[in-house]
Backbone bond lengths (Angstrom), bond angles and torsions (degrees), N, CA, C in turn:
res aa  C-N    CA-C-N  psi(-1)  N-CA   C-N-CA  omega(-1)  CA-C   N-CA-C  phi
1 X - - - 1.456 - - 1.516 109.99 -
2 X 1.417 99.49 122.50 2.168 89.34 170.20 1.252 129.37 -64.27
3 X 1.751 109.21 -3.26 1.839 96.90 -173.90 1.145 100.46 -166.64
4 X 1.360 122.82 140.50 1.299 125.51 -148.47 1.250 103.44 -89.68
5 X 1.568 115.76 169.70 1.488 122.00 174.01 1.332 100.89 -46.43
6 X 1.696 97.39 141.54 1.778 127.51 177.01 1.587 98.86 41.13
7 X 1.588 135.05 44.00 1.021 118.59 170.07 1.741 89.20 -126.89
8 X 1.414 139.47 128.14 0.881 121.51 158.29 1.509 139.39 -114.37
9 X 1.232 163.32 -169.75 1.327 138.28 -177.70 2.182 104.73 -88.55
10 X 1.398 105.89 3.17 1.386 98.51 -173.30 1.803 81.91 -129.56
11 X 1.672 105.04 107.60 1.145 96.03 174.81 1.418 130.29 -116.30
12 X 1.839 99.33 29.17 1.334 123.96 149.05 1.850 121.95 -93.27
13 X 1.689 97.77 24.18 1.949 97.81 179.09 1.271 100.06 -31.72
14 X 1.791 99.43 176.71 1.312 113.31 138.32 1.037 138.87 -34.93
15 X 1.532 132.46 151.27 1.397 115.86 -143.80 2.208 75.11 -106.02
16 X 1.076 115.18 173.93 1.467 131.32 163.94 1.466 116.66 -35.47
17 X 1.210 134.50 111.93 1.464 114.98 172.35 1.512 128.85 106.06
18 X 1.858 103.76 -37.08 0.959 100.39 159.03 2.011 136.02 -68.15
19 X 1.341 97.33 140.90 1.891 111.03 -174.90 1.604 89.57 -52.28
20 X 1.327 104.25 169.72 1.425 130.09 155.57 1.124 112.72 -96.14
21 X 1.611 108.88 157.37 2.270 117.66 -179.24 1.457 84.45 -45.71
22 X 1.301 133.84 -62.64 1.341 109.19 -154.59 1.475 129.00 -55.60
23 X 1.249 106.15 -49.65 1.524 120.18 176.42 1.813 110.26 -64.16
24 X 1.000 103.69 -28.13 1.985 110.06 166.58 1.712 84.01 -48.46
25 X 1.128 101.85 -83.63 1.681 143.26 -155.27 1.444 96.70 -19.61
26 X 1.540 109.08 -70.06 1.638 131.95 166.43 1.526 113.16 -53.22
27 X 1.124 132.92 -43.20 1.463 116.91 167.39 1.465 131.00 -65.09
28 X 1.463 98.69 -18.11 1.503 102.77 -166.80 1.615 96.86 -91.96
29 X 1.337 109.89 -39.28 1.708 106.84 -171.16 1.629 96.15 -73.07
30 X 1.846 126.50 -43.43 1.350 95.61 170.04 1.952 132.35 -30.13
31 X 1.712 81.72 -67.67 1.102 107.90 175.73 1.914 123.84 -17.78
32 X 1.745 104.37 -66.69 1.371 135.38 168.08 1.985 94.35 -35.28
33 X 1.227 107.90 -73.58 1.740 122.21 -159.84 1.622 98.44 -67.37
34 X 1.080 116.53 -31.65 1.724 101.02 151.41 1.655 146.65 -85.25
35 X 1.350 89.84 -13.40 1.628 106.47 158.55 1.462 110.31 -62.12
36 X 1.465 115.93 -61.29 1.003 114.26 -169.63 1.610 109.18 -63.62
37 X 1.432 125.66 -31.90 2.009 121.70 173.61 1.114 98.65 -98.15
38 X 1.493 126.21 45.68 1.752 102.29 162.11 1.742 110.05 -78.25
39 X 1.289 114.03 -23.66 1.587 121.11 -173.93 1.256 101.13 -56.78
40 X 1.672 105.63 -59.60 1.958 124.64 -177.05 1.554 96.34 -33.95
41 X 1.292 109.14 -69.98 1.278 139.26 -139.85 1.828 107.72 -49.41
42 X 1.965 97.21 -50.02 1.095 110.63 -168.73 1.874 90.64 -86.50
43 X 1.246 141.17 -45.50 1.199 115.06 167.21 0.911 147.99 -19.05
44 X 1.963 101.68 -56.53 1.532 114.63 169.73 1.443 122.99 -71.46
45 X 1.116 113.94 -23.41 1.903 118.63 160.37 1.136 94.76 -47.64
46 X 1.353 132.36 -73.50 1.788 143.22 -126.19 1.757 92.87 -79.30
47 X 0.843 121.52 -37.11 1.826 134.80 149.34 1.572 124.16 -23.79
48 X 1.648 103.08 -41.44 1.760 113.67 -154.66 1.665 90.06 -100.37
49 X 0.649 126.34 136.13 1.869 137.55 159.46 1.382 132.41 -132.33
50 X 1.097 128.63 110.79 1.835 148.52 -153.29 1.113 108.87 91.15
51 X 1.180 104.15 -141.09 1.486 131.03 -178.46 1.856 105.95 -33.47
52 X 1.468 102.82 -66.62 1.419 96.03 179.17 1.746 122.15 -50.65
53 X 1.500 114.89 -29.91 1.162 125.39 -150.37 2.260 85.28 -78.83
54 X 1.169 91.33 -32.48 1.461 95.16 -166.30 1.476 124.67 -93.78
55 X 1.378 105.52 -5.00 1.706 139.23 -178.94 1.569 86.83 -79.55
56 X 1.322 116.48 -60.04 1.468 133.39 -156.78 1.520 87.14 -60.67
57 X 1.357 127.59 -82.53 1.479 144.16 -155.28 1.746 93.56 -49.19
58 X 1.531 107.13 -67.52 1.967 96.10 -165.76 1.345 96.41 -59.93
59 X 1.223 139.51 -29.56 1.559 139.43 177.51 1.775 110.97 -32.46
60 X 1.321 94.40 -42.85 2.001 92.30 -167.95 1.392 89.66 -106.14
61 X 1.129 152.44 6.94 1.192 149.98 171.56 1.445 102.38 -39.76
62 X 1.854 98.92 -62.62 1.577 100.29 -164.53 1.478 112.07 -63.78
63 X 1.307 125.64 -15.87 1.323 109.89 161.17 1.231 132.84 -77.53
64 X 0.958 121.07 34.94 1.832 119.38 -159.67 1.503 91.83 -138.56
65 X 1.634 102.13 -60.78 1.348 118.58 -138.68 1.927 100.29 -116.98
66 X 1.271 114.82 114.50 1.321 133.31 -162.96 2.135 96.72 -63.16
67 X 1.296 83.80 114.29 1.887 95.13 177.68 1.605 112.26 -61.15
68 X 1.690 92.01 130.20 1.777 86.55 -164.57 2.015 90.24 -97.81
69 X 1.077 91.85 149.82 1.631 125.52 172.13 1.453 109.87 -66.32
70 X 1.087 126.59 140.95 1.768 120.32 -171.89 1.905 75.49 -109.91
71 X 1.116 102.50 159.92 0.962 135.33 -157.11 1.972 120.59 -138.60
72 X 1.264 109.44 111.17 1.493 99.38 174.86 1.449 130.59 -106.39
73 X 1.224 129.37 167.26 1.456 123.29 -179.16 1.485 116.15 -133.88
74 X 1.450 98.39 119.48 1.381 91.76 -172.76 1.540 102.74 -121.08
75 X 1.552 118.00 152.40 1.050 115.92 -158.54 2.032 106.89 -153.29
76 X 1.146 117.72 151.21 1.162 103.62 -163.99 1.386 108.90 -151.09
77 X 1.526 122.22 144.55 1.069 109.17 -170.80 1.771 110.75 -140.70
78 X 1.751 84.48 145.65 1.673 89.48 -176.23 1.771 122.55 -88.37
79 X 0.764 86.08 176.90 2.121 81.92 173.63 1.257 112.12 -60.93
80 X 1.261 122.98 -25.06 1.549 119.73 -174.48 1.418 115.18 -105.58
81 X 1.433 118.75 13.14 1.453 125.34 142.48 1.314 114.06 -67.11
82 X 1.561 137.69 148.26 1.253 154.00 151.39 1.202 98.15 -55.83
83 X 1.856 95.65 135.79 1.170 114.90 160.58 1.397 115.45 -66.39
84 X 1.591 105.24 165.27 1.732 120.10 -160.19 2.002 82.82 -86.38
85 X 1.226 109.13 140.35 1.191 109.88 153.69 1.582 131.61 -118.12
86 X 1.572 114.49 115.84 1.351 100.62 -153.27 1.923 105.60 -98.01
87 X 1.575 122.23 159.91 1.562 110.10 -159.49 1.442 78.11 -134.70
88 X 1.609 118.10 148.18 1.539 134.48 -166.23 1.449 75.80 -138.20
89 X 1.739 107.53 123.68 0.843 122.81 168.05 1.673 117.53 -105.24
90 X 1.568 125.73 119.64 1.527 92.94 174.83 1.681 138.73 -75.33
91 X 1.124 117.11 146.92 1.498 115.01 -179.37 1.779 113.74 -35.63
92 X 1.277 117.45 -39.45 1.275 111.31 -158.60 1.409 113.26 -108.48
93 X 1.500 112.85 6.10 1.663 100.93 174.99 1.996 83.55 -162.27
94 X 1.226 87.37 94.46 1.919 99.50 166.74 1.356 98.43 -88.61
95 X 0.979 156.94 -30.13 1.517 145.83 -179.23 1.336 112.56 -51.04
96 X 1.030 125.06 -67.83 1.663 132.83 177.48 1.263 116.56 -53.94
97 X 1.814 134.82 48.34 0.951 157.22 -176.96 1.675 107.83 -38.77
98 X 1.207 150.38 100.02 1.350 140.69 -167.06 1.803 107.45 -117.64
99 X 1.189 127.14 96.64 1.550 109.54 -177.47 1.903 97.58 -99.36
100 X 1.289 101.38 118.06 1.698 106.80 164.50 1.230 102.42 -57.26
C-alpha cells in the first residue's frame, strides 16, 4: 500500500461529513421534483382527514426532523447513600404536610 491508514497523499481531503457530487447531485434533483409538486403535494394532504391525515404529516417528519435516540439511565447505589424516603399524602387534607 503507498499510504498508511487515514494518511492520504492529499492532506487537504475532504473535510469529515461532507456528501459526494453525487449525493449533492441526487438531493438537488430530488429537491427540483418537489418544488415543482409542492401545490400537488399540499392538495393531496388537504384531501386526507384523521388518522390518514396524521399518518401522512408524522410520515415526513423523519425527513426534516433528526430522529431522537431513547435514552436510558442507570443509576446505582451504595450503602452510604440515604435511604429514599417515601411521604403518603392524604387525598383530603394536603395542607397538614407531616414527614416522619
Amino acid at each position: 500500500m503507498p499510504f498508511a491508514k487515514g494518511r492520504s497523499g492529499n492532506i487537504n481531503g475532504r473535510p469529515t461529513g461532507t456528501p459526494n457530487k453525487f449525493t449533492i447531485t441526487q438531493r438537488q434533483f430530488i429537491e427540483s421534483i418537489l418544488d415543482k409538486q409542492k401545490d400537488k403535494i399540499v392538495s393531496e394532504l388537504d384531501k386526507l382527514q384523521g388518522k390518514e391525515y396524521l399518518n401522512a404529516i408524522t410520515g415526513l417528519f423523519e425527513y426534516v426532523l433528526p430522529k431522537l435516540s431513547r435514552s436510558e439511565m442507570i443509576t446505582e447505589f451504595t450503602e452510604s447513600d440515604s435511604p429514599v424516603q417515601i411521604i403518603q399524602l392524604p387525598h383530603n387534607n394536603r395542607d397538614n404536610l407531616e414527614i416522619a
